[in-house]
C-alpha positions in Angstrom: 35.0 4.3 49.1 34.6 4.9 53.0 36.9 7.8 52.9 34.8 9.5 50.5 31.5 8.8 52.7 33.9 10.0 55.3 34.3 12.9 53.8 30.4 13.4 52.4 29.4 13.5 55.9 31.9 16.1 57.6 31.1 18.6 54.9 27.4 17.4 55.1 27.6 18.2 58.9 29.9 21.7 58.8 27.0 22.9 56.0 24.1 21.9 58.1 25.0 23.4 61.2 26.7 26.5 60.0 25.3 29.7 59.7 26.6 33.3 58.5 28.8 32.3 55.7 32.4 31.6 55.0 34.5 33.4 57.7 31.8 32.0 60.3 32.6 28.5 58.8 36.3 28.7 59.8 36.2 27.8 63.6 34.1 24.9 62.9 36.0 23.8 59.8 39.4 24.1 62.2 37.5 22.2 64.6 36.1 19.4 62.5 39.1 19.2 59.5 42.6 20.2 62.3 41.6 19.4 65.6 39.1 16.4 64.6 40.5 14.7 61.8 43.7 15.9 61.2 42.7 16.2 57.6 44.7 19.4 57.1 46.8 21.9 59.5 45.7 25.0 60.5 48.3 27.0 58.4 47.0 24.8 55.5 43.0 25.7 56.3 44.3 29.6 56.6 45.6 29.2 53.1 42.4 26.8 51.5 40.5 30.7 53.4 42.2 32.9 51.4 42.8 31.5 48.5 38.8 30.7 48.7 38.5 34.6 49.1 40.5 35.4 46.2 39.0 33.1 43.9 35.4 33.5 42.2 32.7 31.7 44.2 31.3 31.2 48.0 34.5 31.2 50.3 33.1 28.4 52.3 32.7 26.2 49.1 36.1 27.1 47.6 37.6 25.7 51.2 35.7 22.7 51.3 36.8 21.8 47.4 40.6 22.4 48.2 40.1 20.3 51.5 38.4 17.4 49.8 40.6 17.8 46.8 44.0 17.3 49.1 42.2 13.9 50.6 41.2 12.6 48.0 41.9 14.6 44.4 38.9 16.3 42.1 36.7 13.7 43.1 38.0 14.1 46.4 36.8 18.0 46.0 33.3 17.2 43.9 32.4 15.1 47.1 33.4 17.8 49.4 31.7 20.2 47.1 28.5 18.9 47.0 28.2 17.7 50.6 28.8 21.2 52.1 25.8 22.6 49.7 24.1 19.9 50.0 21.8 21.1 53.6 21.8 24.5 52.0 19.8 23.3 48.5 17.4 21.5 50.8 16.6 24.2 53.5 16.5 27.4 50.7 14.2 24.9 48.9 11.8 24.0 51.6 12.2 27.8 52.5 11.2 28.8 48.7 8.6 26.7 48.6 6.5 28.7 51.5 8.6 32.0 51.5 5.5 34.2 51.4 4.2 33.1 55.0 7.0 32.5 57.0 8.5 35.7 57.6 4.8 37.1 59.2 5.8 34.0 61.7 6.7 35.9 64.9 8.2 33.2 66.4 10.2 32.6 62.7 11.1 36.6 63.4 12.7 36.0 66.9 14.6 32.4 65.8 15.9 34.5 63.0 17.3 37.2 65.6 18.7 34.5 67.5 20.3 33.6 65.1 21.9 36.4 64.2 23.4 37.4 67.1 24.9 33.8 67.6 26.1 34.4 63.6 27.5 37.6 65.0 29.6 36.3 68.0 31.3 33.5 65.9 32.3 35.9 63.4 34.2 37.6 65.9 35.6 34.7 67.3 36.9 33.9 63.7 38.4 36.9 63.4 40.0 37.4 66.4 41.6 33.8 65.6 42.2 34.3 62.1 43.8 38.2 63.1 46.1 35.8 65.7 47.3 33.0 63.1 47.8 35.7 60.2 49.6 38.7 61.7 52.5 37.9 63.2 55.4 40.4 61.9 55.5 44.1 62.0 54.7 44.2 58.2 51.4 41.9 58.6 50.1 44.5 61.2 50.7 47.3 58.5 49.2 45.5 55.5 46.3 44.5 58.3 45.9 48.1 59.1 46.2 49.6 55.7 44.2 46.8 54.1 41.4 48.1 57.3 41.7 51.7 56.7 41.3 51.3 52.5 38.2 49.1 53.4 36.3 50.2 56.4 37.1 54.1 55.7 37.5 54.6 52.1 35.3 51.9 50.8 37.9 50.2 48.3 37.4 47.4 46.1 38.3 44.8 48.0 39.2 42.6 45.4 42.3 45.1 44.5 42.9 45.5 48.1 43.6 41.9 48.2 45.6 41.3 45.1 47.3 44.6 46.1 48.3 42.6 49.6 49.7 39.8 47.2 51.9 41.7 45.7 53.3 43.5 48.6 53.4 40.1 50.2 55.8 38.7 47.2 58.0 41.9 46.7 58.8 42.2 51.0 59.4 38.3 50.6 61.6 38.5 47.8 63.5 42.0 49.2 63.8 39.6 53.0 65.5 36.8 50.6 67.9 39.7 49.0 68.5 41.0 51.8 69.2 37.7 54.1 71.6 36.3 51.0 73.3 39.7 51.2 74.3 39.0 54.6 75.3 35.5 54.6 77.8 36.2 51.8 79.6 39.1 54.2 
């Protein structure tokens, strides 16, 4: 029973203090899950991020199942589930409840920017990280940058971008295998 308080509590904690959404979660999720509690490695958390990505639902929520659910199983997951939505349900609902005044609020208006910009500096940290962990071959940098370009300049779906990078993934592993058993037989 402790380890699921445990576990309530961490989530609890990364959903309360983080702001901007999934990829913002990651350095604090590597900070509180890896470095922290050794609950999961790194290369584990990477995968729990883009499988979350792939999958229907908020990324952050996705991780925080698969975490919980490796600890602990499904109920494991539910726990982790519905501690990392927990703070949100209780802010949006005090938020909704007085939604019509608070954004005249100047003060409101600044903490907001704040905010923001702070969002906006840990999302680049994440991604610098996350660009660090993931590309580490010459064919990750090309998927990387044709996965960019098909994105940033051409606006594709990025759902077919990323099953389209799952499939290239699979074939180059499986013509790397080919071509590695080829050569230990000569």
């Amino acid at each position: 029973m402790k380890i699921f308080f445990e576990i309530f509590l961490t989530f609890f904690k990364i959903g309360a203090i983080t702001f901007g959404g999934g990829l913002a979660m990651l350095p604090i999720l590597d900070r509180e899950l890896c470095q922290k509690k050794s609950w999961v490695t790194q290369d584990e958390l990477i995968d729990y991020y883009a499988i979350g990505q792939a999958t229907p639902g908020i990324i952050a929520v996705n991780v925080a199942t698969f975490c919980g659910h490796k600890l602990k199983g499904a109920l494991g997951g539910a726990v982790a589930t519905i501690a990392i939505v927990a703070p949100s349900i209780i802010v949006i609902s005090v938020l909704a409840s007085c939604i019509n005044s608070i954004d005249q609020i100047p003060l409101i208006k600044k903490a907001l920017m704040g905010i923001n910009i702070a969002v906006a500096a840990n999302l680049s940290f994440s991604i610098i990280k996350l660009f660090k962990k993931t590309v580490v071959s010459f064919f990750a940098l090309i998927l990387f940058l044709l996965a960019f370009v098909l994105i940033f300049f051409f606006k594709a779906n990025v759902v077919l971008v990323i099953f389209s990078s799952a499939i290239l993934g699979i074939l180059i592993f499986f013509a790397q295998e080919k071509f590695s058993n080829k050569e230990d037989k000569e």
